[in-house]
Backbone as CSV, one residue per row, in Angstrom:
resi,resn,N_x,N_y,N_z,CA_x,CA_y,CA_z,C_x,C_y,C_z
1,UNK,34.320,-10.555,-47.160,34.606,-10.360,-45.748,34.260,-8.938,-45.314
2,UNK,34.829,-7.856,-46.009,34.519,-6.526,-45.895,32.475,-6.214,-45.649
3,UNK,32.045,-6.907,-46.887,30.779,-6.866,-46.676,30.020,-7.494,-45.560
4,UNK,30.514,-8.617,-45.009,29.731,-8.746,-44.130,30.198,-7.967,-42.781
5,UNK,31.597,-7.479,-42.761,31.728,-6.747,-41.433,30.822,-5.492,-41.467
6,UNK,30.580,-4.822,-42.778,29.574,-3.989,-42.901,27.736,-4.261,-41.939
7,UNK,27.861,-5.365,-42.883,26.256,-6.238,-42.255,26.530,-6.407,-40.906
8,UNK,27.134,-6.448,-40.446,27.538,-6.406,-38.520,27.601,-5.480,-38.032
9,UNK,27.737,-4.535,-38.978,27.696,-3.428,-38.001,26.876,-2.393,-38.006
10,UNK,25.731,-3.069,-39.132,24.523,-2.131,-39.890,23.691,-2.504,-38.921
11,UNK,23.927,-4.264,-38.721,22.976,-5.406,-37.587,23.176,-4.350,-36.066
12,UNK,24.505,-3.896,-35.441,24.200,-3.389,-34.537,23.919,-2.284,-34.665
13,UNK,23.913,-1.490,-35.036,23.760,-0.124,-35.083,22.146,0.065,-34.645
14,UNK,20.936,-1.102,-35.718,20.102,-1.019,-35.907,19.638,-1.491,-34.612
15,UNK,20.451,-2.621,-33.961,19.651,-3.401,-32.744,19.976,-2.098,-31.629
16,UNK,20.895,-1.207,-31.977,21.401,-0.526,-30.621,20.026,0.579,-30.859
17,UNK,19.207,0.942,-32.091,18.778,2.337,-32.286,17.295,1.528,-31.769
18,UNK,17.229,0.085,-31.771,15.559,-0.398,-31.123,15.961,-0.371,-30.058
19,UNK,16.829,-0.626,-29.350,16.807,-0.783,-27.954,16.540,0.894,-27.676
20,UNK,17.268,1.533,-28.357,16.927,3.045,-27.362,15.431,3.193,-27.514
21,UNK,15.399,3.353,-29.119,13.534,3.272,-29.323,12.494,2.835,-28.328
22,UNK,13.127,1.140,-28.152,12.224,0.457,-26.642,12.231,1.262,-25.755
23,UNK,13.496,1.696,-25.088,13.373,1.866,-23.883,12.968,3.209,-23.450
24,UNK,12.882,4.240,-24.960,12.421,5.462,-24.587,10.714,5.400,-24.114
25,UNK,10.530,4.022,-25.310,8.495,3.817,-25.152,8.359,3.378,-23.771
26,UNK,8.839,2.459,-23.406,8.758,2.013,-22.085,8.507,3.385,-20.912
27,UNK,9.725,3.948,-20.882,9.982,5.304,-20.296,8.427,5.851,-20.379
28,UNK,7.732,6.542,-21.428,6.708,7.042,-21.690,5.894,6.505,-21.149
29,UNK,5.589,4.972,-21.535,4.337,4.249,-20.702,4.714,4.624,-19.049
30,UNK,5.346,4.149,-18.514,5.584,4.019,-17.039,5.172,5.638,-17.098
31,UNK,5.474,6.313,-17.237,4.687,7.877,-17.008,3.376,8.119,-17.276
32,UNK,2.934,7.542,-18.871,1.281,7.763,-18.547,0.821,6.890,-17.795
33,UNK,1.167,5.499,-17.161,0.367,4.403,-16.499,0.322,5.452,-15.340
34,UNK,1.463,6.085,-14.575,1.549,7.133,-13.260,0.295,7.670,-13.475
35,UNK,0.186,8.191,-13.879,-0.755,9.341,-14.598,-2.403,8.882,-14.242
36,UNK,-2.142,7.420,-14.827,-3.792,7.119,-15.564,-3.888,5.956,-14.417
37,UNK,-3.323,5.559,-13.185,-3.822,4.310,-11.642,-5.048,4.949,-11.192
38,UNK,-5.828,4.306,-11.167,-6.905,5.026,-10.256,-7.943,4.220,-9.085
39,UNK,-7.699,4.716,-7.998,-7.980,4.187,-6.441,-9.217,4.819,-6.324
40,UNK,-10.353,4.454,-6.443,-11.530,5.103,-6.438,-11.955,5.578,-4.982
41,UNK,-11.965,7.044,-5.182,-12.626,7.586,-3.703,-11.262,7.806,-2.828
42,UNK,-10.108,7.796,-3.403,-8.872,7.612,-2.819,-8.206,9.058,-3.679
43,UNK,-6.793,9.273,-3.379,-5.876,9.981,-3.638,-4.504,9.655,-3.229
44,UNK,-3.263,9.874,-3.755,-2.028,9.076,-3.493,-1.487,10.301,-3.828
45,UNK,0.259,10.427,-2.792,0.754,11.998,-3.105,1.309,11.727,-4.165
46,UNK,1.960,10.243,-4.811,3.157,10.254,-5.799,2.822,8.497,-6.220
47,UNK,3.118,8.186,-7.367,2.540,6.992,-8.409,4.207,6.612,-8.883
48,UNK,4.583,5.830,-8.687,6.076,5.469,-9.704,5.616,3.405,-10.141
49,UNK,5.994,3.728,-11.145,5.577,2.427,-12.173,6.537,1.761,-12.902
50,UNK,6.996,0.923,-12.980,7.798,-0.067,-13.147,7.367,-1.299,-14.782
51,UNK,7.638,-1.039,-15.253,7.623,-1.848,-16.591,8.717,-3.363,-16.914
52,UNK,8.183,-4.435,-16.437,9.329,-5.118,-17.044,9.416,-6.110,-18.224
53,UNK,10.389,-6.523,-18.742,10.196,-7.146,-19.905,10.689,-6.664,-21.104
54,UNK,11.326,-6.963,-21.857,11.476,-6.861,-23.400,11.774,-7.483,-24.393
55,UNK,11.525,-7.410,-25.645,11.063,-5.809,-25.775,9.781,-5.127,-25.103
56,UNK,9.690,-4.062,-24.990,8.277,-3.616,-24.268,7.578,-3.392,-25.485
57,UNK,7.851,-3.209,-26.802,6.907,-3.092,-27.938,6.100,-3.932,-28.563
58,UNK,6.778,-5.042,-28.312,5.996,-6.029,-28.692,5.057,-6.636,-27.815
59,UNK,4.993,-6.475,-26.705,4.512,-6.509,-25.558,3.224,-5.295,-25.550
60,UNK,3.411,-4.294,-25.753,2.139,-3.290,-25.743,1.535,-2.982,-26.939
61,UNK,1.902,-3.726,-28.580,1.311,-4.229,-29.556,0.439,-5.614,-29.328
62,UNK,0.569,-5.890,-28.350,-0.422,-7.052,-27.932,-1.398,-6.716,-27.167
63,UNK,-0.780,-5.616,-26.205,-1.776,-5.290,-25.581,-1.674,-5.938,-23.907
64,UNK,-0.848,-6.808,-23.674,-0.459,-7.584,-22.688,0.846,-7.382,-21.847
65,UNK,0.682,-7.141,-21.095,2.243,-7.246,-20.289,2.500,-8.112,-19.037
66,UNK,3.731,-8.703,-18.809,3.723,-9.590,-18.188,4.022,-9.268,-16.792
67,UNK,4.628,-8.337,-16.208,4.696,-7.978,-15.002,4.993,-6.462,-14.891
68,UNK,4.658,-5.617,-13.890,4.177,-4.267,-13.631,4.422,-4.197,-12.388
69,UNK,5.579,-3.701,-11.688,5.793,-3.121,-10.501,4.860,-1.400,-9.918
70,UNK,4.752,-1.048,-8.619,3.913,-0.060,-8.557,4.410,0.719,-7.191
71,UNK,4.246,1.594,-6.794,4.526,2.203,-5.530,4.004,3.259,-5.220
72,UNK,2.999,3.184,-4.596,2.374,4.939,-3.977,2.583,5.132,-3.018
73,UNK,2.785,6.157,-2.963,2.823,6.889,-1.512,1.701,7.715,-0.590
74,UNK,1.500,7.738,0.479,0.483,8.625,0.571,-0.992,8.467,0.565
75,UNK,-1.244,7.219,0.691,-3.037,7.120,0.146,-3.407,7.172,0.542
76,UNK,-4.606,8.284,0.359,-5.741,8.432,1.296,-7.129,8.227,0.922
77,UNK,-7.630,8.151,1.851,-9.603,7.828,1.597,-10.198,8.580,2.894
78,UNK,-11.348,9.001,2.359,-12.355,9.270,3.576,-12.054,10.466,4.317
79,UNK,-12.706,11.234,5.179,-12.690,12.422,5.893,-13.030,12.159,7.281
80,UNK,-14.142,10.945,7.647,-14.337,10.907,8.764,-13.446,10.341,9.940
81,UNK,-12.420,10.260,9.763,-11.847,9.743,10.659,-12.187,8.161,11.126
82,UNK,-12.555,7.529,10.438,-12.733,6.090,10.497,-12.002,5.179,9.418
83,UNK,-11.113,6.311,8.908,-10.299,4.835,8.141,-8.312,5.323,8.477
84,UNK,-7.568,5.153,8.048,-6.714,5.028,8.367,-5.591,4.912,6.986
85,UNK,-4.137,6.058,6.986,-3.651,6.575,5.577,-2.907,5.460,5.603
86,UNK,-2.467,4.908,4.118,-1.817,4.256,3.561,-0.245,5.058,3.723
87,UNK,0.954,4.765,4.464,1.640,5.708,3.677,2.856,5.393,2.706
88,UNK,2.465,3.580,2.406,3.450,3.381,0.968,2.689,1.778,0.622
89,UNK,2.398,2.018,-0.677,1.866,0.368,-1.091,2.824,-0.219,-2.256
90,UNK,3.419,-1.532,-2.456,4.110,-1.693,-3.190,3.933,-3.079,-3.883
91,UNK,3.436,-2.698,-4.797,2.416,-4.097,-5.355,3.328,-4.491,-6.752
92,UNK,3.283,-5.939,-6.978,3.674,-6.622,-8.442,2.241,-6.976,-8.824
93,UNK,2.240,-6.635,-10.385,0.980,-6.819,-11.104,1.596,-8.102,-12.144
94,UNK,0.793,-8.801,-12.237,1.024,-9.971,-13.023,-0.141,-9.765,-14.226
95,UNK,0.169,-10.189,-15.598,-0.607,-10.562,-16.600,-1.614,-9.124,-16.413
96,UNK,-1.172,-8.242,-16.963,-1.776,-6.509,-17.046,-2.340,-6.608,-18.223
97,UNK,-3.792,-6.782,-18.629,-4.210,-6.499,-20.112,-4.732,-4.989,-20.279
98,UNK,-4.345,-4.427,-21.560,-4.486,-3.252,-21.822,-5.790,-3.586,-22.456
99,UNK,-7.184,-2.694,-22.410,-8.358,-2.631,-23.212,-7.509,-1.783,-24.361
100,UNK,-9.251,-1.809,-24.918,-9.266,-1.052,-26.274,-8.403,0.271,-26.581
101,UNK,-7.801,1.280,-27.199,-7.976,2.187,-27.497,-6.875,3.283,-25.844
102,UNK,-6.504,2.012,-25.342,-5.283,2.109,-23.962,-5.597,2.771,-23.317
103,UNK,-6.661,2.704,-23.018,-7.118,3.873,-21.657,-8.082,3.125,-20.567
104,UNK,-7.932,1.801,-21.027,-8.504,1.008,-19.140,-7.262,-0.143,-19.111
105,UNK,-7.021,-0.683,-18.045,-6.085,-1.918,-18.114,-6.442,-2.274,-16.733
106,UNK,-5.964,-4.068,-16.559,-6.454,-4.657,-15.472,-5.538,-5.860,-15.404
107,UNK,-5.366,-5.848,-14.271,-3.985,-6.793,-13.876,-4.935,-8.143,-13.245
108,UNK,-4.476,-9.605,-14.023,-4.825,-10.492,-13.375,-4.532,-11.138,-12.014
109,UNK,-3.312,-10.474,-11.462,-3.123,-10.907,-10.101,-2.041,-9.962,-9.577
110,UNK,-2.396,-9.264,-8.254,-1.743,-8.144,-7.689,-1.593,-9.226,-6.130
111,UNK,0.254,-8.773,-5.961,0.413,-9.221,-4.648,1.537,-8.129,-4.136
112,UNK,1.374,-8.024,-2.824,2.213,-6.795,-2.454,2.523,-6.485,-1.264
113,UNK,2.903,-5.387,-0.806,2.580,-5.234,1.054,2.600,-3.552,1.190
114,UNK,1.753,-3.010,1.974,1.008,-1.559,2.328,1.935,-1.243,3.848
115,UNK,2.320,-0.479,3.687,2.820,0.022,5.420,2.272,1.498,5.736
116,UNK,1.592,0.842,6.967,1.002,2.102,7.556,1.852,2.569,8.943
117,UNK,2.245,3.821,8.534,3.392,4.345,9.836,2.798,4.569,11.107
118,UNK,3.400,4.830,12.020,2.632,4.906,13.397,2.016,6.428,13.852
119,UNK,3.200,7.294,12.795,1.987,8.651,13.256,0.747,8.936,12.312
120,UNK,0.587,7.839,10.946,-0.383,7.483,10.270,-1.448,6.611,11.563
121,UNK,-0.921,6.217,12.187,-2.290,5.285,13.197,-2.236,5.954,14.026
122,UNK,-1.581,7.069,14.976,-1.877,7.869,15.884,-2.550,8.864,15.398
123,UNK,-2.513,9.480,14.084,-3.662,10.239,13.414,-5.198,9.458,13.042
124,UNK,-4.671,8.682,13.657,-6.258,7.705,12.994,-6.931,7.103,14.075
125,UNK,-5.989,7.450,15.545,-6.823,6.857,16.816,-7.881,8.251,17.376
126,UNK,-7.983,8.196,18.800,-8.890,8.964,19.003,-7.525,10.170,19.690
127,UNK,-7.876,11.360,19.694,-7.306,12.305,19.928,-6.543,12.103,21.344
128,UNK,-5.543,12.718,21.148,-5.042,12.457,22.631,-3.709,11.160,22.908
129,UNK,-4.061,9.931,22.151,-3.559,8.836,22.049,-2.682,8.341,21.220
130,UNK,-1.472,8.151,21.200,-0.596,7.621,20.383,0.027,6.309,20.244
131,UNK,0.095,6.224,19.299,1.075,4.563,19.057,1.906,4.391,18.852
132,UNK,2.909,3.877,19.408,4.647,3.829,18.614,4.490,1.991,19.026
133,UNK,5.588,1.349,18.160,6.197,0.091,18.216,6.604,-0.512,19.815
134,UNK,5.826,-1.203,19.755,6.470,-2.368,21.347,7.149,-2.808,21.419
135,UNK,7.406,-4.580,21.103,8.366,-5.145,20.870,7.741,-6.418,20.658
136,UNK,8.454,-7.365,19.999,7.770,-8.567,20.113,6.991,-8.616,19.108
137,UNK,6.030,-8.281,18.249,5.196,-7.600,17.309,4.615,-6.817,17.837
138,UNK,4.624,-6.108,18.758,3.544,-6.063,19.548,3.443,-3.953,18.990
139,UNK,2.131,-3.304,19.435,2.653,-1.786,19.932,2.250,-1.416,20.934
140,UNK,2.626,-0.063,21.332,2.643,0.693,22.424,1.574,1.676,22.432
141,UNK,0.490,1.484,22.916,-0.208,2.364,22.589,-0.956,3.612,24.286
142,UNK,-0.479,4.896,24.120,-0.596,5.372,25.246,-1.858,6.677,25.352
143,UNK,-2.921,6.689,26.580,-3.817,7.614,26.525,-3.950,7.886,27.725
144,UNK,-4.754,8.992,27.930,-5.218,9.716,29.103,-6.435,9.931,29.644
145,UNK,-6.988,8.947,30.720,-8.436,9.360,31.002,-8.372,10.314,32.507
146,UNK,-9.621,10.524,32.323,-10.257,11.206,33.820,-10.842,10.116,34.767
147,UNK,-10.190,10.247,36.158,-10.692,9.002,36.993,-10.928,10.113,38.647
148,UNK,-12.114,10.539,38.607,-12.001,11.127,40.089,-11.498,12.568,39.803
149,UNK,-11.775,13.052,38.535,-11.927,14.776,38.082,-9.990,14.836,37.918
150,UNK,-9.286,13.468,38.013,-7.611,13.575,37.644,-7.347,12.951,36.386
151,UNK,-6.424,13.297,35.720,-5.797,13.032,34.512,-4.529,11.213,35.007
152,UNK,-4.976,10.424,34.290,-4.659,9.591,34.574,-4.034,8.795,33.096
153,UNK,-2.875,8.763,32.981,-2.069,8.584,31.783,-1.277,7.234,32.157
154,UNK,-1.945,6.415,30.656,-1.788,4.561,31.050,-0.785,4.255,30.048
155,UNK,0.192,3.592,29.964,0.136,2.920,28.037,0.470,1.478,28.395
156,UNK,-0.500,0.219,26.980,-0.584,-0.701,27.169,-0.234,-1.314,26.299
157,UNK,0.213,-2.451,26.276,0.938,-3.119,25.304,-0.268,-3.894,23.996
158,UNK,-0.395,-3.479,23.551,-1.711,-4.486,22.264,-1.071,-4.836,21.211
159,UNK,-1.902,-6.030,20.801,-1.921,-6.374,19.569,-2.362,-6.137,18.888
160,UNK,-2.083,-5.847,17.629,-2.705,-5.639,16.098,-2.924,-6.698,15.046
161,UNK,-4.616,-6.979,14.636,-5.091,-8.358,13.861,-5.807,-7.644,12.941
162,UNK,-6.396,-8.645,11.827,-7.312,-8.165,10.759,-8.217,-8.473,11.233
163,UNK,-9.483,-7.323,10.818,-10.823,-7.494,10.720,-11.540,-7.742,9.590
164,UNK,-12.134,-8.834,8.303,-12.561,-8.801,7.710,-11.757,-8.409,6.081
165,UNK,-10.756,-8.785,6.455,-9.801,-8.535,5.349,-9.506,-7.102,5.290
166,UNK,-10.315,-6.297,5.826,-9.959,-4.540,5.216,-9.842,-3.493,6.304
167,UNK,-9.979,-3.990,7.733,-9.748,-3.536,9.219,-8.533,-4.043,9.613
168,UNK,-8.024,-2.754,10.294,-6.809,-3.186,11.487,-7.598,-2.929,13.197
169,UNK,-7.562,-3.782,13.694,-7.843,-3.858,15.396,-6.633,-4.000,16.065
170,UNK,-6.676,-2.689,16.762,-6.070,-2.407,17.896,-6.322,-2.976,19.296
171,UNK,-5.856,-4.011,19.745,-6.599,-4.203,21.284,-5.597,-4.274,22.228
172,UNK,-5.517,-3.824,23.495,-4.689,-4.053,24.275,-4.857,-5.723,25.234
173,UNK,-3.652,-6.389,25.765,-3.804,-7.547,26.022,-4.171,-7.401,27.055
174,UNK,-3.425,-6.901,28.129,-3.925,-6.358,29.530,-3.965,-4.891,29.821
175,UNK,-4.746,-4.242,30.634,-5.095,-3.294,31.762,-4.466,-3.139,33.012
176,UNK,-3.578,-2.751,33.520,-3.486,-2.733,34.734,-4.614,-2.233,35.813
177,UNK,-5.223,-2.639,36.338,-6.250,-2.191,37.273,-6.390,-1.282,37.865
178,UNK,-5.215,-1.345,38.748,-4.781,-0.833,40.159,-5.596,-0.509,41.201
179,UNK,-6.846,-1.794,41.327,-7.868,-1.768,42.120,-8.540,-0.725,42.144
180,UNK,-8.789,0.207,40.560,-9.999,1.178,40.697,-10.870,0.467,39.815
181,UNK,-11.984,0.968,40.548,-13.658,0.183,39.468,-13.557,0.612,38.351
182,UNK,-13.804,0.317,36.732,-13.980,0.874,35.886,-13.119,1.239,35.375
183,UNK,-11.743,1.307,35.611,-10.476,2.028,35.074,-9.954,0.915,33.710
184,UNK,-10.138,-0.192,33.889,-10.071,-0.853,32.409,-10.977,-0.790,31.411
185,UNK,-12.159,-0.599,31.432,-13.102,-0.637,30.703,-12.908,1.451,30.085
186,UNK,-12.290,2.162,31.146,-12.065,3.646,30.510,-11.064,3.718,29.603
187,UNK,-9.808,3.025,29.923,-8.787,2.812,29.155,-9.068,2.423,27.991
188,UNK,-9.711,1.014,28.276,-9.988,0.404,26.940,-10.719,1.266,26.046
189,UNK,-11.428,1.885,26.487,-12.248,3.164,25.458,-11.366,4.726,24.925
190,UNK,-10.197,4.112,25.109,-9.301,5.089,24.344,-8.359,4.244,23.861
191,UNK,-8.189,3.475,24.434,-6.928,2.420,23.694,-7.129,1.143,22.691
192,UNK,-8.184,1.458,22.525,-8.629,0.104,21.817,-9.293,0.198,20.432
193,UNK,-9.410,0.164,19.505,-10.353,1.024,18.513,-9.558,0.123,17.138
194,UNK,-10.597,0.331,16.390,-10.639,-0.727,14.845,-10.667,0.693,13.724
195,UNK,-10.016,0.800,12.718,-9.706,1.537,11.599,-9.688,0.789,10.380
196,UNK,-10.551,0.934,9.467,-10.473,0.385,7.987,-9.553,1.189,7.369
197,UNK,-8.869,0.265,6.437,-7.702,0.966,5.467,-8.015,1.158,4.368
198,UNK,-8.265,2.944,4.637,-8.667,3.441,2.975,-7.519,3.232,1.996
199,UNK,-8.332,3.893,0.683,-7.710,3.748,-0.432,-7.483,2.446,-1.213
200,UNK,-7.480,1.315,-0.712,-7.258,0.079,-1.381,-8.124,-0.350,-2.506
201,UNK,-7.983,-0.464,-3.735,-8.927,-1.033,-5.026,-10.329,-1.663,-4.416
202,UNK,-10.944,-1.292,-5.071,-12.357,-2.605,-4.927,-11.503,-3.962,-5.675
203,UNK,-11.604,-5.022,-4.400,-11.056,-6.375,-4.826,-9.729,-6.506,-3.783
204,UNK,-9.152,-5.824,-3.390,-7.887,-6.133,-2.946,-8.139,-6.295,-1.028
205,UNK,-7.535,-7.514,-1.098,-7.996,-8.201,0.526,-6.703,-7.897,1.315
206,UNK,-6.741,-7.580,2.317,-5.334,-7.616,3.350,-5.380,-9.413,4.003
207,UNK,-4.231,-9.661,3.520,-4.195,-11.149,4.372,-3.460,-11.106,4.884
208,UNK,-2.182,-10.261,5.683,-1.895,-10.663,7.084,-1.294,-9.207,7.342
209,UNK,-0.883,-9.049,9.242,-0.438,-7.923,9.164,0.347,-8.345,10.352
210,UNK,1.638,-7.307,10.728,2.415,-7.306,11.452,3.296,-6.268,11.695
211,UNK,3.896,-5.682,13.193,3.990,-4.886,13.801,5.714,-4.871,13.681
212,UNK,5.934,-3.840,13.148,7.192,-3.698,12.832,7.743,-2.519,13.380
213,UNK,8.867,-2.555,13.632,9.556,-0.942,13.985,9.185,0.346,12.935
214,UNK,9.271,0.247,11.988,8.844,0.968,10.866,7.258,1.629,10.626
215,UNK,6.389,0.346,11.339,5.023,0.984,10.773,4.288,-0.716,10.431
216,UNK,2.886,-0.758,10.315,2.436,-2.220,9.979,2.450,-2.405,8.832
217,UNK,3.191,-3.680,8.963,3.197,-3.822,7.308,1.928,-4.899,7.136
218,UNK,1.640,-5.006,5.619,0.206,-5.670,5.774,0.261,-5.982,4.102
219,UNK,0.414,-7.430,3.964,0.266,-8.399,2.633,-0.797,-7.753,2.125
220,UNK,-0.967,-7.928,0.791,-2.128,-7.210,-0.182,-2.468,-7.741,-1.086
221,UNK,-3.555,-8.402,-1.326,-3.866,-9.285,-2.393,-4.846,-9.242,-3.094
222,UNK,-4.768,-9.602,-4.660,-6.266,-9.480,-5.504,-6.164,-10.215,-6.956
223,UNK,-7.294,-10.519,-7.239,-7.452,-11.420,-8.477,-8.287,-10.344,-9.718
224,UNK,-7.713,-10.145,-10.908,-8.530,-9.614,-11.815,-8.764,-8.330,-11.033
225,UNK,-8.256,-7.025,-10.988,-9.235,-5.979,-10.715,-8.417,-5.140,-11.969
226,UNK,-9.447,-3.874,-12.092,-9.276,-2.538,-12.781,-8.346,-1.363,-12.109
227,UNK,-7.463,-1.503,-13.117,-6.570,-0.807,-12.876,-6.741,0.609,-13.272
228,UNK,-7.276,1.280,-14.547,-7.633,2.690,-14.901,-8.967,2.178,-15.732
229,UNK,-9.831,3.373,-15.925,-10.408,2.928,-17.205,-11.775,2.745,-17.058
């Protein structure tokens, strides 16, 4: 009897010293995976990575992991002012195979949602013009033209749709007129405007988007892409 309370408590001691073992490796990976994401032609201010499953050792002796949480902040692409900042993406990675020698890996199916804030799309419209939340899904988007050498300040209610899986379009629904010639078609040339969303993987499609108090949020989807490597 003595001996086996021994063996019980040799049994935990040992299961308690793998679990720390696991969870210190785990710990480590989720820091180099931070480290080693890479958004080509992009930059992100901050990477936090999520590991689930265990044990995780037996799991990265295979080389395979079964699900991979992700969160950046901050992503950016491009200089010209034709694309538009990411400012949080939060993706589940399914079926993550590690290559050779652990320095490429590639997730068989990424699903998620990207929110782009509104002074992220008022930095991304044309100068002058800002966007805040409408209502309804809708936003608010407000600018200032010249009509007759006067400053003439409109804001119109638009909707926001995808273009091509990787564009957000801005359009307003109506113009108010106010029986001057040309005053919708000026508006519309400040209020209206299409922005591609940098930073996103080669492979990853936006399939829907919607206008939230917060900022647009926008589904994120992809089959098989490269994750580092």
């Amino acid at each position: 009897m003595r001996a086996l309370r021994i063996l019980l408590i040799v049994v935990v001691v040992l299961g308690g010293l793998f679990v720390a073992v696991d969870r210190l490796a785990v710990h480590f990976a989720e820091n180099e995976a931070a480290d080693r994401i890479e958004f080509t032609g992009a930059t992100a201010a901050s990477t936090d990575v999520s590991i689930h499953g265990f044990p995780f050792l037996t799991q990265i002796a295979g080389r395979d992991l079964d699900q991979v949480d992700i969160t950046l902040k901050g992503i950016e692409a491009g200089t010209d002012g034709d694309t538009v900042r990411i400012s949080e993406l939060r993706a589940e990675l399914d079926r993550v195979a590690i290559g050779e020698g652990y320095t490429s890996a590639r997730a068989g199916l990424v699903q998620g949602t990207a929110l782009v804030s509104y002074d992220d799309l008022t930095d991304a419209a044309e100068d002058g013009v800002t966007v805040r939340y409408g209502e309804n899904g809708k936003v608010k988007v407000t600018g200032t033209v010249q009509v007759g050498g006067e400053d003439l300040t409109r804001s119109v209610v638009s909707s926001v749709t995808l273009v091509d899986g990787r564009t957000v379009r801005v359009h307003a629904d109506t113009v108010p007129g106010e029986d001057i010639p040309g005053l919708e078609q000026l508006v519309r040339s400040r209020t209206d405007f299409e922005r591609s969303v940098g930073g996103l993987p080669n492979g990853v499609v936006l399939k829907k988007i919607e206008a939230l108090p917060e900022g647009l949020e926008l589904s994120v989807e992809a089959t098989d892409i490269a994750l580092a490597g």
